[in-house]
N, C-alpha and C positions, 0 to 999 in steps of 0.2 A: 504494500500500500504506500501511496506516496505522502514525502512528509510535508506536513503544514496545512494538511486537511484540517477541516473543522471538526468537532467533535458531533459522536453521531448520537446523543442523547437525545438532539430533537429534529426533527423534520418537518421541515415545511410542506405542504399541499396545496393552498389556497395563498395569493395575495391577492388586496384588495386596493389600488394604487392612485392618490392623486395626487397628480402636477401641476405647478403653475411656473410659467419661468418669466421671469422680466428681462427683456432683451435689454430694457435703460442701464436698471443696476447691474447687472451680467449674473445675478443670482436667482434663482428657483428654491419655491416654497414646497415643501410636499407633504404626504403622508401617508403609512399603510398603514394597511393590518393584516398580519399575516397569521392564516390558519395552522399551527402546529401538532403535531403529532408529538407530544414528548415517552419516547422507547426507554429511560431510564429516569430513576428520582434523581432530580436537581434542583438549585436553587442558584444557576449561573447561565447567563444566555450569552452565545457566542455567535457571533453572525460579521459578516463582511460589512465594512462602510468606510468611506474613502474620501476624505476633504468634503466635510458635512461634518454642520453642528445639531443634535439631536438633544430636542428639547425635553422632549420626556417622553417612557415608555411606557405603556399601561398591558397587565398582564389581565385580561378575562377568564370566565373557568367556560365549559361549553353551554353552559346554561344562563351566557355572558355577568354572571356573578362578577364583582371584583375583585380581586386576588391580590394585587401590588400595582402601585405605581410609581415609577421611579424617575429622578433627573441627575443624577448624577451617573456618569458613564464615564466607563473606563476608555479608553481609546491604545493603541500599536498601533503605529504609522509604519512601522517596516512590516507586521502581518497583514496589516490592511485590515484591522477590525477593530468592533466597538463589543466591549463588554457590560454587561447589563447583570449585578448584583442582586438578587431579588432578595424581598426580607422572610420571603415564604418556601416550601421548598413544594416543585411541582410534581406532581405524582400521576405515570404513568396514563395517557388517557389523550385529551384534545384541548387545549386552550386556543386563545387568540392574542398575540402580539401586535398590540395598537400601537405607533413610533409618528411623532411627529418631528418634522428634522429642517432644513435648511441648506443648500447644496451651492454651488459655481456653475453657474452656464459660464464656461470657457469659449474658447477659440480654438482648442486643440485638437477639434478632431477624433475625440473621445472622451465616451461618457456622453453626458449631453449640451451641444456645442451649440455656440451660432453660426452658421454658412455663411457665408457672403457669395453674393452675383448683382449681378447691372442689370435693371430693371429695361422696360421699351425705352425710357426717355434717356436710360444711363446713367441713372441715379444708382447708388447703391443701394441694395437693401438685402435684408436676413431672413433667413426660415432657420428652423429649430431643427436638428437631425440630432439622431440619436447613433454611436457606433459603441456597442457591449462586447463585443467579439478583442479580445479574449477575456479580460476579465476586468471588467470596466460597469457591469451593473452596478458593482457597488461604488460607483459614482454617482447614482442618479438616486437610486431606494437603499434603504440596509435588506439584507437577502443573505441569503447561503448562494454565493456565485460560484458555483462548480459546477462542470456540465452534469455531470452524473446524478444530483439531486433535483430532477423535474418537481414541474407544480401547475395548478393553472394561474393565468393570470386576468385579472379584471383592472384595464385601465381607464383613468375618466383624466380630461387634461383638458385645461382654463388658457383660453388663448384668445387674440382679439378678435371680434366678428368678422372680420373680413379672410381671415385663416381659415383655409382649407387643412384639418387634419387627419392624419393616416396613423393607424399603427397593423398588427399582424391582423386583428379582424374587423369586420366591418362595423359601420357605429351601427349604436344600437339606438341612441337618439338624443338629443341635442336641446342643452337650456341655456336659455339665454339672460342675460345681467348686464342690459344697456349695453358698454363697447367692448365686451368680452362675452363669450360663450362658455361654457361646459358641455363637453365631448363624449358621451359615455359609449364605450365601446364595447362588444359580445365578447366571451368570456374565452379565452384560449382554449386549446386542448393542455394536455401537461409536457412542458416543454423544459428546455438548459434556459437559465437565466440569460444567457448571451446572447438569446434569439429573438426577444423582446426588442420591438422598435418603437418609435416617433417621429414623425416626419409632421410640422406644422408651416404653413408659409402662403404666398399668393402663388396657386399652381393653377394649371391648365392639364388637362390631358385628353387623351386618345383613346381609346375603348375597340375592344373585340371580344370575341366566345371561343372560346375552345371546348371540346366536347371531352370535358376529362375529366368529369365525375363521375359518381358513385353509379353504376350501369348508365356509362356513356352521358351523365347527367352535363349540361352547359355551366361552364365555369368562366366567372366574368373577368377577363382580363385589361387592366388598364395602365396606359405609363405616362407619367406624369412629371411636367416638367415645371419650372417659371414660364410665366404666359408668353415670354417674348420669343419661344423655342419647340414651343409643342406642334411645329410643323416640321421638326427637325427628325421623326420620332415614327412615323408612320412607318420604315423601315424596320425598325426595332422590336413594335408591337408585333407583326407581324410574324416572324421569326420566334418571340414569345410563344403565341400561340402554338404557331408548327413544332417546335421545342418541347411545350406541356403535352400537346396529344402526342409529342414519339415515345415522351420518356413513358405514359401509361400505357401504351401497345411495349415497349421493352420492357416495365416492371410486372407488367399486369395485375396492377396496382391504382386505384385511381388518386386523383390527388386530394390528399384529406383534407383540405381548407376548401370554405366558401366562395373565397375570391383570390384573385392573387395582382398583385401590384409592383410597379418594376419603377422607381422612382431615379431620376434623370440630379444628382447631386454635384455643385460646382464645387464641394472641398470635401472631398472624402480620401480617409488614411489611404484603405485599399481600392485595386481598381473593380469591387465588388462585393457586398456582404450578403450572402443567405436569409438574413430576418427569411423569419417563417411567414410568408404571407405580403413582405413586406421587402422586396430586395432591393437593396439600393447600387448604383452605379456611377463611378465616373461622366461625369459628361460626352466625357469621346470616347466612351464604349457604347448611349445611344443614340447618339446626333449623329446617324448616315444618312444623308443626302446625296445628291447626284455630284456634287461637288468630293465626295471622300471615294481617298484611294481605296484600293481594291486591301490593301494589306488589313487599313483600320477598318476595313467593309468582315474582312475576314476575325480577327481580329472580336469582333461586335459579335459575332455568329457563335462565334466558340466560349468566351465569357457569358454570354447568357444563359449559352449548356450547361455552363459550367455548375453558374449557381443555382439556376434551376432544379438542376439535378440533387442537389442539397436538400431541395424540399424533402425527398423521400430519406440519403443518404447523408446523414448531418443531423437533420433537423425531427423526424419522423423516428429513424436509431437512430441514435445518438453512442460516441464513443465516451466511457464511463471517466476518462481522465485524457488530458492533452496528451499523453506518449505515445497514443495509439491519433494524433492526427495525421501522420501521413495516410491510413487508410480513408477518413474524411476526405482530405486536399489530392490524394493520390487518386482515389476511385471517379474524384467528380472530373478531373484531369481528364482521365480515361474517358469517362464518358464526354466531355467535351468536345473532345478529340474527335470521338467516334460517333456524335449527331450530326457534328458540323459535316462531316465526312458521306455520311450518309445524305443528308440534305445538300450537297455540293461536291457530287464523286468528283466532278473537274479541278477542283483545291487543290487534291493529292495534301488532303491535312496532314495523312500519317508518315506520308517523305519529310513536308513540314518538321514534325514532331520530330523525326530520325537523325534529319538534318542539323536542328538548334538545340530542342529541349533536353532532347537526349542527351546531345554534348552537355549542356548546362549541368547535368547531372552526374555525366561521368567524372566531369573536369571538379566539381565540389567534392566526389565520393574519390578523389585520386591522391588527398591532403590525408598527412598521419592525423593530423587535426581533424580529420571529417568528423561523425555520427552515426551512429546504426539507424535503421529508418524508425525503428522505435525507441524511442529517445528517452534516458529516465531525465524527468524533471526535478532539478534540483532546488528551485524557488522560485519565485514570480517573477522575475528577472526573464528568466529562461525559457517563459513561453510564448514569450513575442519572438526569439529568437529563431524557433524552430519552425516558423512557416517560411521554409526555404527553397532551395533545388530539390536538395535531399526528400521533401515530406511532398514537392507535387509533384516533380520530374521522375527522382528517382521511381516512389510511390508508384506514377503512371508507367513507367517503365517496366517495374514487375510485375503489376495486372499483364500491361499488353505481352508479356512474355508469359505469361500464366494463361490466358485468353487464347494465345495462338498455338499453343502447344495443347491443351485440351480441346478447342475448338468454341467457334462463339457461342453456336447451338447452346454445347454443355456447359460452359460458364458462363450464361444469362440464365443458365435452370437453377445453378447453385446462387446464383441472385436475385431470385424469385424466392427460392425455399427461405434466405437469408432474413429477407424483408420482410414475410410471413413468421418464417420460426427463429431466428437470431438463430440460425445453423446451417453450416456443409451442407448441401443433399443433391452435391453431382452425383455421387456414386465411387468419387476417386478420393484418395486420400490426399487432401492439395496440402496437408501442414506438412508433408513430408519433404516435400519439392519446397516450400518458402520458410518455412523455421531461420534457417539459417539466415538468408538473405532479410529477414526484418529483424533477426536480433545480432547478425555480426557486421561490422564496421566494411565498409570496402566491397569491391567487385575483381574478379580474376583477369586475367592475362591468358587466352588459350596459347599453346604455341605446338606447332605442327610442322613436323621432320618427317619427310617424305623416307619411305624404307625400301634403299635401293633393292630392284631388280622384284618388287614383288605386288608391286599397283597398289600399295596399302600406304595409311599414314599412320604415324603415332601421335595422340593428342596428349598433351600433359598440360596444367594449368597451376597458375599461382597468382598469388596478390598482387594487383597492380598500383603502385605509388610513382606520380609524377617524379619523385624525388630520387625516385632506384634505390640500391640495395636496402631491400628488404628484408629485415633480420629473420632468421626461423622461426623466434616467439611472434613474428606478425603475419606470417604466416602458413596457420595449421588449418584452415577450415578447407574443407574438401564441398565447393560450389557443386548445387545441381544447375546443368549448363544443358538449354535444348541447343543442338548442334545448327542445324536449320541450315545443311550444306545444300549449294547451288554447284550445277555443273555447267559442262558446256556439250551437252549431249544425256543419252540414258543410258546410265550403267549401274553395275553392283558397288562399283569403288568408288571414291572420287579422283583416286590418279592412274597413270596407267601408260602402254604406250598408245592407247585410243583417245585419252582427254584429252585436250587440249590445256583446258584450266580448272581449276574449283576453287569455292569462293564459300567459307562459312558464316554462322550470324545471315540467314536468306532478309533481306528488307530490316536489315539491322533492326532484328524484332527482341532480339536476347541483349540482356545486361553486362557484356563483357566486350574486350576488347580481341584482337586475333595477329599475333603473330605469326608470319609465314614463314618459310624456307627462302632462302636467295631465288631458287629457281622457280619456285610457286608466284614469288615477286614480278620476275619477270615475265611470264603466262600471264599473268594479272594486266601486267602494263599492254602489254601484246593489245588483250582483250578489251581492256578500254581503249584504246587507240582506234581497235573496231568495232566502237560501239554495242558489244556484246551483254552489258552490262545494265541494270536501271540505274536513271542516275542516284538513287538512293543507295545502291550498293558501292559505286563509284566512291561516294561522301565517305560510308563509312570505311572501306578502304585507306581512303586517302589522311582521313581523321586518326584513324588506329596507328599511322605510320609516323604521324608529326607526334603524336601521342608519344611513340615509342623513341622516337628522338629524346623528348623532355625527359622519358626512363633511362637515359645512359644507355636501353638495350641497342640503339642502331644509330650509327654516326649520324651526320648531315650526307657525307659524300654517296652512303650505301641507298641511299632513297632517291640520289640524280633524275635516275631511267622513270622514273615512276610519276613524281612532280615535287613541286619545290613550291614550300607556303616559305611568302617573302616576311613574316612577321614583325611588319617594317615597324610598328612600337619596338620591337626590341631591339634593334639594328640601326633604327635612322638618325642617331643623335652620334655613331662613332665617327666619320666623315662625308663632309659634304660628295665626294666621288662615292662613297657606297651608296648612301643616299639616292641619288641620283640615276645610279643602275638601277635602284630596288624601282623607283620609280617608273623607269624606261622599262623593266620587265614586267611592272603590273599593264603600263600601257600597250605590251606588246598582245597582251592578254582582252582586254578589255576595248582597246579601240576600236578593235575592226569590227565586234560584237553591237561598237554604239554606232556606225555608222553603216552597218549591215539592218538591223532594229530601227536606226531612227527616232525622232524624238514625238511622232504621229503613231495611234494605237489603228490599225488596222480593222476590218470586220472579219471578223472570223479567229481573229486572234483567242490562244487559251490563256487558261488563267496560269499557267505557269511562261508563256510567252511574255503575259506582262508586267509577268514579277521577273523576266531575267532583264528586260528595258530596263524594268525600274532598277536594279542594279549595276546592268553594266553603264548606264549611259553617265550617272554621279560618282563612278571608281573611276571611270578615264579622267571626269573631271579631275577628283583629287590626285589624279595622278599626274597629272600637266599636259591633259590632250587642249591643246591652245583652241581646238574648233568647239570644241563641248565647252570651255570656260567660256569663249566669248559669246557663244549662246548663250548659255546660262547667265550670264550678266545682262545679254540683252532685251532676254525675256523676265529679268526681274524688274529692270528698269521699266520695263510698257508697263509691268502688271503695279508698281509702285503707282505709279502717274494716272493710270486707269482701272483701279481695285475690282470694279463692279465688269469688265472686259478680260479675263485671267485670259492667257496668251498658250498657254500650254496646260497639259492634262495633269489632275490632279494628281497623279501617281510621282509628279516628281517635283509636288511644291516644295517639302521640305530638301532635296537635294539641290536645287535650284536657289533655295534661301542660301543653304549652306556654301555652296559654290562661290555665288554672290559675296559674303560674308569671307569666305577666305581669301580669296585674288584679290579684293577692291576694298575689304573691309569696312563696308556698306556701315554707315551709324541709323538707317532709316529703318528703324523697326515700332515703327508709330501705325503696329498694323491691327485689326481687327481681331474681334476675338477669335473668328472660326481658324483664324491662322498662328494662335497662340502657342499650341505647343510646335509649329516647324519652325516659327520666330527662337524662341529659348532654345529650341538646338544649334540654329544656325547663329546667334552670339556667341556660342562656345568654338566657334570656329577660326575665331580671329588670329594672326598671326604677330600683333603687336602688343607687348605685355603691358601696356597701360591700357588699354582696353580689355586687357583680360582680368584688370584688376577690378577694371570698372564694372565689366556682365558679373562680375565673382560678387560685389559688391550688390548691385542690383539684386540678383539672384535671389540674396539675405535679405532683401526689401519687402515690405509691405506690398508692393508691384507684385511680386512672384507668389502663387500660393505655395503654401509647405509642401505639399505634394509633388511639386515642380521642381523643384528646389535639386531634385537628382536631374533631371533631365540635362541641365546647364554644366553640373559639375560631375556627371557622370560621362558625360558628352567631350568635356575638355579634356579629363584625365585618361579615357579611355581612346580616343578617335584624333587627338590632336598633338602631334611631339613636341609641339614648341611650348606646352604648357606647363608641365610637371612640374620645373622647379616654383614658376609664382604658384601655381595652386597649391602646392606643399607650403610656401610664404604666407599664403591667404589664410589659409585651414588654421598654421597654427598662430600667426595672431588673430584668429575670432575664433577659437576654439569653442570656447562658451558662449558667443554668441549663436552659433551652432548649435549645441545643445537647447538651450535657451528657446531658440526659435523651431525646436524639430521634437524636442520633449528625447533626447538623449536616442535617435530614431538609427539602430544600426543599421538598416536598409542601406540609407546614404550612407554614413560613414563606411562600410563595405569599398565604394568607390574611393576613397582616396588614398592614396600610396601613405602607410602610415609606417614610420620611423620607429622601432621599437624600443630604443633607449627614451625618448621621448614621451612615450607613452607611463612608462615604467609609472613614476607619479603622478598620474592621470585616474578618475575616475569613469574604471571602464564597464562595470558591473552590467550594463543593458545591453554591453554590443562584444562580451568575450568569450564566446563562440565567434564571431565572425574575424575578431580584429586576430587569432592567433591563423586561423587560415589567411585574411592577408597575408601575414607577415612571411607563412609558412611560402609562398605561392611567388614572393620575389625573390626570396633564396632560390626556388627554383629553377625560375629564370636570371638570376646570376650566374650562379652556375653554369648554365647550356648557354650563356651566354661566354663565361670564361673556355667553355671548353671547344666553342665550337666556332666562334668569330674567325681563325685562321681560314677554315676551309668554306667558310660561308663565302669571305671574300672574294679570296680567289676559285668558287665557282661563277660568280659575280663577275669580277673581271674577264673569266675566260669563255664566258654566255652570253653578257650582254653587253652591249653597246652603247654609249653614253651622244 
């Protein structure tokens, strides 16, 4: 059992909750009463509450008798709770906990905040949102905030009459008190504290049915925005819908709420919250328009899956403590993946997924520093930290390899039995095959030595660490690996003298990486040269071998014949002539791709035709193809001078900012909101360090919401060489401005290159899990940087051409 739990003498089952929040003061009035169960005699109540002063508690017996009432409370600031003495002691049975309290409407983005957005005329103004997820209720009510102790909840919330408000169910009816209202809303089912929402403010919204109730019953769906955007949205609803009726034909399961509501939020932590009933979303995950690229089009599709799916998994079972959230964040992953996929086979979501996510996971799970994907939780600290790669990447990575290897059929039956009985009932025994994989740290290395003269290979496998050698105490775990071998023809074996090649990991559907034989290498390369290959297998090919570079297993020179990742961050600051070739080689790459493509989308074009436009035509750019900059400059300039006439397709606003922004250093970003976030990326592109001090500066402003705040200096440190040393200047004189303004948020701080002696006397308690993998992840690239600059070079000089 994990520590720092509450004590289990009493249980909650019923809360009874009102709000009032004053957006003038930034403070909320409230009060419950919460129905308790007490399973032992006491005379001590222990319950969560967080920056709130409680004015006094009153103890009922069930026959609302009075029993105690108390005002003096104990308070932990480091446990996050309020202790309540009673002068009586309670005996087994049902009372009722009355608390009347006093709380902080903040700006933080959790618990319960005020939002900011630009009204029609561009005034600012606030709506009230609520973020609980993780453990943030007890900011708003006193409660038992742990997932695992459900209740139901009945909330009623005093806002002014012109306030439209939401929470998980629908109101049940409405009193009015001249220029305020009382909200009183139907009563939950029993739910995790965290799932509880509020959403109050001048909205508009858009309305549909989906047929996904109780025998196909119409379930009202609506999303909801500030009035000056609810044309932005009609994309989004839609998708909703189609989304609730897949996920009830795959759980065959209908969906237990009334109604369900998908609210459009301009400052929210994450890019999505679950509330039951009640989901909230980034901005630009539901404003698609005809105006949005196809990526944030996709992008919208897959987020909606995401949380949706939460309704059933999440939110409906629920996991009894945070170390089991990678199967939450992992399974919705999954499903994500696999509606979007389904409702848009032309995506190719899951090459997507193979392609990015996967790495994202491999590359966190490759750190001695990593996590097992079941994580034990050591304090409260620790469980903002673990919504990482590791708990949805990874996570999703083991369904989809547990999925493919049983088959979808049979692992949607053991997901049907699940949701019905909280149990297994494929018929296979799946803990046998994942035990290991969610309680040990890491992923293997296959590696495969062809056995001369006899068409056979031998596989053996081990721990794979970016860092190389690997001691034997790291490892002993003996992986279950489906092989998921590809050939190049049909045979018994996969070598031979009939094969030409074979190629394991088929659609990079397994969690591991795969070393070859020299000569297996070179069949490979053969094979891709002619096209043999899907480009999804090509990736992960090509990825396994830069991978194994970084492990000390294979030089730079032994991978020539294969391909050559120019990993110009690590490379392009030792001289301006290396530079320069790394350059010349990325354009030799990329050129011909952008003036072959074009900066015009075609009819008939796929949607991976216009994702490789979208990318090669802004890599020539940054590469110094002088016909792609001076477009790209010229089509900023029109679109500057005439906003409302955009000159080029949206697929390459933000590359086109950024372009602009590097060669000319463009100071004109006096642009519109829809263009807000390719603005913030494209200020991080500048190449003169007083203007990087200045967007760094900005950034930290009142101008940028918190949420954005990565995008600027995640953008700099990761995609720009010339930045590092001022952003390392910047970070550590506002260090605490930083904290300050982000509530100590490791997400960002992840992004910046951090100094470890420096940190040494630093208060790093919310962000150390992340900051030892930094740290761990520049040694490593020192290293392969020390060991391999000689030959990088001089392949460099003797390739390419300046």
């Amino acid at each position: 059992m994990p520590s720092g739990l509450l004590p289990t003498t009493l249980t909650p089952t019923h809360y009874d909750i009102h709000l009032q929040p004053d957006m003038d003061s930034s403070k909320f009035s409230g009060s419950v009463t919460i129905t308790v169960q007490v399973n032992e005699p006491t005379s001590t109540v222990i319950l969560h509450a967080m920056d709130m002063e409680i004015a006094q508690a009153t103890v009922l017996a069930a026959d609302s008798t009075m029993l105690a009432r108390v005002t003096e409370i104990a308070y932990d600031a480091g446990a996050e709770t309020a202790t309540i003495k009673l002068p009586v002691e309670l005996r087994p049975g049902r009372v009722h906990l009355i608390i009347e309290y006093a709380g902080v409407l903040g700006d933080s983005m959790y618990g319960m905040y005020r939002c900011r957005y630009r009204d029609r005329s561009g005034q600012q103004s606030y709506m009230i949102v609520t973020q609980f997820q993780a453990k943030c209720a007890r900011l708003a009510f006193p409660c038992w905030d742990e997932p695992a102790i459900k209740a139901e909840f009945a909330l009623s919330l005093t806002v002014p009459a012109s306030f439209t408000a939401l929470s998980n169910m629908p109101v049940s009816y409405t009193a009015s008190h001249g220029a305020l209202k009382t909200v009183y809303f139907e009563c939950t089912p029993r739910m995790s504290t965290y799932l509880l929402a509020i959403v109050a403010g001048e909205l508009d919204y858009v309305e549909g049915v989906a047929m996904a109730g109780p025998n196909g019953a119409p379930v009202t769906c609506r999303v909801y925005t500030p009035p000056a955007d609810v044309d932005k949205v009609k994309f989004s609803l839609d998708t909703a819908v189609q989304v609730l009726e897949t996920l009830v034909e795959m759980f065959d399961y209908p969906y237990p709420l009334p109604k369900l509501d998908l609210v459009a939020v301009p400052e929210l932590e994450a890019g999505g919250m679950e509330n039951w009933g009640l989901v909230l979303f980034r901005t630009v995950r539901l404003y698609i328009t005809d105006q949005t690229s196809l990526w944030i089009r996709q992008k919208a599709v897959y987020v909606i899956a995401h949380e949706l799916s939460h309704q059933w998994f999440g939110n409906l079972v629920t996991m009894s403590w945070w170390d089991d959230l990678w199967l939450n964040e992992g399974f919705a992953t999954w499903i994500g993946i696999y509606i979007t996929d389904k409702l848009y086979p032309q995506w190719h979501r899951w090459d997507h997924f193979a392609i990015e996510d996967r790495q994202s996971a491999l590359s966190a799970d490759s750190l001695r520093s990593s996590h097992p994907i079941k994580v034990e939780i050591k304090g409260g600290a620790d469980i903002d930290q673990i919504f990482d790669a590791i708990a949805y990447y990874k996570g999703c990575a083991l369904i989809r390899m547990l999925s493919s290897h049983l088959g979808i059929d049979v692992f949607m039956k053991g997901v049907r039995a699940y949701l019905v009985a909280h149990q297994q009932a494929s018929g296979q025994q799946v803990s046998r095959f994942m035990d290991k994989w969610i309680t040990m740290v890491g992923y293997p290395v296959v590696h495969v030595d062809e056995i001369p003269g006899t068409g056979q290979i031998r596989v053996t496998q081990n721990r794979y660490l970016y860092s190389g050698n690997v001691k034997a105490s790291e490892d002993t775990v003996e992986w279950w690996i489906p092989l998921g071998i590809a050939r190049s023809g049909v045979f018994d074996i996969p070598t031979g003298a009939h094969s030409r090649w074979f190629k394991l990991n088929y659609d990079n559907a397994g969690l591991y990486r795969v070393c070859y034989s020299r000569s297996a290498q070179r069949r490979l390369a053969v094979a891709i040269k002619n096209n043999e290959l899907r480009t999804v297998d090509v990736v992960g090919i090509l990825t396994d071998m830069i991978a194994l570079l970084l492990d000390m297993m294979e030089s730079f020179q032994s991978v020539n014949d294969l391909y050559v990742e120019s990993m110009y961050m690590t490379w392009a600051d030792e001289s301006d002539n290396l530079r320069q070739r790394i350059l010349s080689f990325a354009r030799s790459i990329f050129s011909p791709l952008a003036a072959a493509l074009g900066w015009s989308h075609r009819e008939g074009d796929s949607a991976l035709e216009a994702r490789l436009r979208a990318i090669s035509i802004p890599r020539a750019g940054w590469a110094g193809d002088t016909l792609v900059i001076n477009q790209a400059c010229h089509l900023f300039e029109k679109f500057y001078n005439n906003p409302d006439n955009k000159p080029f397709h949206h697929d390459f606003t933000s590359s086109i900012f950024e372009i602009a922004e590097m060669y000319e250093n463009n100071a004109k970003w006096h642009l519109s909101e829809d263009h807000r976030m390719a603005a913030l990326g494209a200020m991080a592109c500048t190449s003169d360090c007083d203007r990087m001090w200045e967007t760094l500066d900005y950034a930290l402003s009142e101008h940028v919401l918190p949420q954005d705040l990565n995008i600027v200096i995640g953008f700099m440190v990761s995609a720009n060489h010339h930045s590092k040393h001022v952003v390392w200047k910047w970070f550590t004189a506002n260090y605490q401005r930083i904290l300050d303004r982000l509530g100590e948020c490791s997400a960002l701080l992840g992004y910046v290159t951090p100094i470890e002696d420096w940190f040494k006397n630093k208060q790093t308690a919310a962000f150390d899990r992340s900051l030892p993998q930094a740290l761990e992840f520049i040694r490593i690239r020192a290293n392969w940087h020390d060991r391999d600059f000689e030959d990088v070079t001089k392949w460099f000089q003797a390739n390419v051409n300046i």
